[in-house]
C-alpha positions in Angstrom: -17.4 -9.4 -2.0 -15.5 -6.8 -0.7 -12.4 -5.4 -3.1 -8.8 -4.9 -2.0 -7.2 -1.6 -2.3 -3.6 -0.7 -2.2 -2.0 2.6 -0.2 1.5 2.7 -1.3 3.9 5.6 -1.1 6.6 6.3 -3.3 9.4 8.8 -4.6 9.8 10.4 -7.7 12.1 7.3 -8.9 9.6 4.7 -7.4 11.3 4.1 -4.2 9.1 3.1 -1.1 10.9 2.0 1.4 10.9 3.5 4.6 9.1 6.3 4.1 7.9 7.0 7.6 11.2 6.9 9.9 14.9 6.5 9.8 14.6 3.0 11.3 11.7 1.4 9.6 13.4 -0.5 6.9 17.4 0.0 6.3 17.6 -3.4 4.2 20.6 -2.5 1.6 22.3 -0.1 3.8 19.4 2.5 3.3 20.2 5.1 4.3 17.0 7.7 3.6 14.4 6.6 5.7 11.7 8.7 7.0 11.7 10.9 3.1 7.7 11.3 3.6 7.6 13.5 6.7 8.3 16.5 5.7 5.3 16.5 3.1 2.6 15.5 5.6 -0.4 18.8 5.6 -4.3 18.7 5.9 -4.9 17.5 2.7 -3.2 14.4 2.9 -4.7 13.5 6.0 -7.5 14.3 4.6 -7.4 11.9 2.0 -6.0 9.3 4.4 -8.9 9.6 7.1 -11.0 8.8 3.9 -9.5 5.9 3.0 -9.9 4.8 6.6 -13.5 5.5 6.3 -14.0 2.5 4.1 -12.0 0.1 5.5 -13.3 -3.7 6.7 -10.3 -4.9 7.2 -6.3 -4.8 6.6 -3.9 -7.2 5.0 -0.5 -6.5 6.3 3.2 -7.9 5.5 5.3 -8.8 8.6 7.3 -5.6 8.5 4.6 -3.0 8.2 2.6 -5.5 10.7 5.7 -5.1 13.3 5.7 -1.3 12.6 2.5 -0.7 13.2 1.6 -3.1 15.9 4.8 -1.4 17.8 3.0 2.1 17.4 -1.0 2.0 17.2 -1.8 0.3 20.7 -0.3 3.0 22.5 -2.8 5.5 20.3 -5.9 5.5 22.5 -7.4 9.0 21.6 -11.1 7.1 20.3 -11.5 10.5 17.9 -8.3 9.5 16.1 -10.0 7.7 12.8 -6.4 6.0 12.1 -5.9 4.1 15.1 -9.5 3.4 15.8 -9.8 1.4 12.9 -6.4 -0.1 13.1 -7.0 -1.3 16.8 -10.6 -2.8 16.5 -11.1 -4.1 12.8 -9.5 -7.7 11.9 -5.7 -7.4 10.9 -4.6 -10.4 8.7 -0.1 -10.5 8.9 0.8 -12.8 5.9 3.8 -14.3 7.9 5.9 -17.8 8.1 7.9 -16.3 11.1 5.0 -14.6 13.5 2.8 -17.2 15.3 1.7 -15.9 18.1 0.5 -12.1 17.1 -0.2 -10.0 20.7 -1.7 -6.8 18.7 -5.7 -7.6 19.4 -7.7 -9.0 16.3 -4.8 -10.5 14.2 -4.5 -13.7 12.2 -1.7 -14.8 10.8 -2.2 -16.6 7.2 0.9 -18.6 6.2 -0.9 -20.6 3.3 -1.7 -20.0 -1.0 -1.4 -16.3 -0.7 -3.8 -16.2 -3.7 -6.3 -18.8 -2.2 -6.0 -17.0 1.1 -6.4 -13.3 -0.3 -9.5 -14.4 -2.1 -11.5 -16.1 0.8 -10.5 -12.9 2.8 -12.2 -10.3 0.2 -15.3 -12.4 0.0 -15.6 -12.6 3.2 -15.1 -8.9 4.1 -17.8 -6.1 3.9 -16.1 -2.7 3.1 -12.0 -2.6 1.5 -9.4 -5.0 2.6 -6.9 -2.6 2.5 -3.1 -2.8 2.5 -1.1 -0.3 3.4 2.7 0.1 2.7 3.7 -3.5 2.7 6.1 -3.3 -0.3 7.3 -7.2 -0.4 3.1 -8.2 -0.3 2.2 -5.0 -2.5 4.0 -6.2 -5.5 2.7 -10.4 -4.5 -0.5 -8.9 -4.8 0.2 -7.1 -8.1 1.7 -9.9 -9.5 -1.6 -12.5 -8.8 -3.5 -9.4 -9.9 -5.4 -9.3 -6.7 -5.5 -5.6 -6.1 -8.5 -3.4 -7.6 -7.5 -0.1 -6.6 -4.2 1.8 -6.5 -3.9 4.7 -4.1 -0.4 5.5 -5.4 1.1 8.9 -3.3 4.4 10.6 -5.1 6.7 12.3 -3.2 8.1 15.4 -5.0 11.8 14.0 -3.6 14.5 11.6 -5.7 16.2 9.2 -3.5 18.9 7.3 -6.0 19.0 4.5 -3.8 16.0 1.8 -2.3 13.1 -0.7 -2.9 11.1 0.3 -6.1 7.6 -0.8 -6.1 7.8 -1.6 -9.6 10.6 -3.6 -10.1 12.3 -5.3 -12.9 10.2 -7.9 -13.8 6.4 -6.9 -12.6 3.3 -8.4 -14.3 2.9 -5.8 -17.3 -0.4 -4.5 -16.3 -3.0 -1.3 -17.0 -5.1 0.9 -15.0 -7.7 3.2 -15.4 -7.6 6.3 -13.4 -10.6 6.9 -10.9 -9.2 10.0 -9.6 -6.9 12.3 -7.7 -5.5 15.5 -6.4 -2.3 17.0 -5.0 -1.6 17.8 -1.6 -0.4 22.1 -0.5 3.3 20.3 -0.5 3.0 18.8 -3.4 2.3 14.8 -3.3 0.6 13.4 -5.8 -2.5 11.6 -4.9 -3.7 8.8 -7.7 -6.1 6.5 -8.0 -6.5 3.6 -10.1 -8.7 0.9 -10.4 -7.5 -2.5 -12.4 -8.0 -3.2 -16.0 -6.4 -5.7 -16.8 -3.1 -5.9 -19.5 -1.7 -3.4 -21.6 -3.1 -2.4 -24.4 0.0 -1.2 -27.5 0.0 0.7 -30.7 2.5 2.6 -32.3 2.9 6.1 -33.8 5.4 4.8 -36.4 4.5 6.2 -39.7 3.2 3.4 -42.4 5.8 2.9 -45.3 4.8 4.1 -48.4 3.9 1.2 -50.4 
């Protein structure tokens, strides 16, 4: 059974919307898009052609789907190990609007997420890995159906956006399997999933 990992960005105050362009997401009036550019370097796409390495196949939301399906076909350099993977492996869209996907090797699942999710990581050899999807990242969290957390802070505050962890998410702990940081300073985590919190408390005991 194949596990399904999580690639999210996010600011110093948790924000991951549109970290690749201007235009990707502007929902709420944003207004900061493309805050992750200026931090790319060697090691981060390092660390990204690695997590590519290990991919079987990807779970996409609509937007990120759109975004990506808009962009990758037209990358046909067979060295590149992004697109590569992106343009040959099986690409699931969760989607109630998209029925008819043109990008090559796409299926659209519209049912249970959770049922659906499942099936797909047992029948995948190698990650099913999402990347970015924000709305399906924290669906996921929340049916705890994600075993590892790549989680990449941005040294930038943006005040304003999408938070990954919301108001509201499943309380939930991880252990940490790892990391780094990137020459511009990105933070590079990885956790795997272990289940609730644990609590304690450093409150003195009254004197009896």
């Amino acid at each position: 059974m194949g596990k399904l990992s999580l690639t999210s960005f996010v600011t110093l105050d948790g924000v991951y919307q549109a970290p690749g362009g201007p235009n990707e997401d502007r929902r709420d009036g944003f207004e900061h898009g493309g805050w992750s550019v200026p931090y790319g370097d060697e090691d981060f796409g390092r660390f990204i052609d690695g997590v590519f390495g290990r991919v079987g196949a990807f779970l996409l939301g609509r937007r990120t789907y759109e975004i990506f399906a808009a962009h990758w076909p037209k990358v046909t350099d067979p060295a590149d190990p992004v697109a590569g993977k992106l343009n040959s492996l099986p690409k699931y869209v969760v989607s109630n609007t998209i029925t008819n996907p043109e990008w090559n090797g796409t299926t659209v699942l519209s049912g249970d997420l959770a049922k659906e999710v499942t099936a797909l990581k047992e029948r995948t050899d190698g990650e099913v890995q999402v990347h970015g999807s924000g709305d399906l990242a924290q669906s996921l969290l929340a049916l705890d159906l994600v075993d590892t957390l790549h989680l990449l802070t941005f040294p930038v505050v943006l005040g304003a956006g999408r938070r990954l962890f919301a108001e509201g998410a499943l309380p939930t702990a991880f252990r940490h399997a790892g990391g780094s940081i990137t020459s511009t300073g990105v933070s590079i985590q990885t956790y795997e999933l272990a289940g609730r919190p644990e609590y304690g408390t450093y409150e003195l005991p009254e004197n009896a």
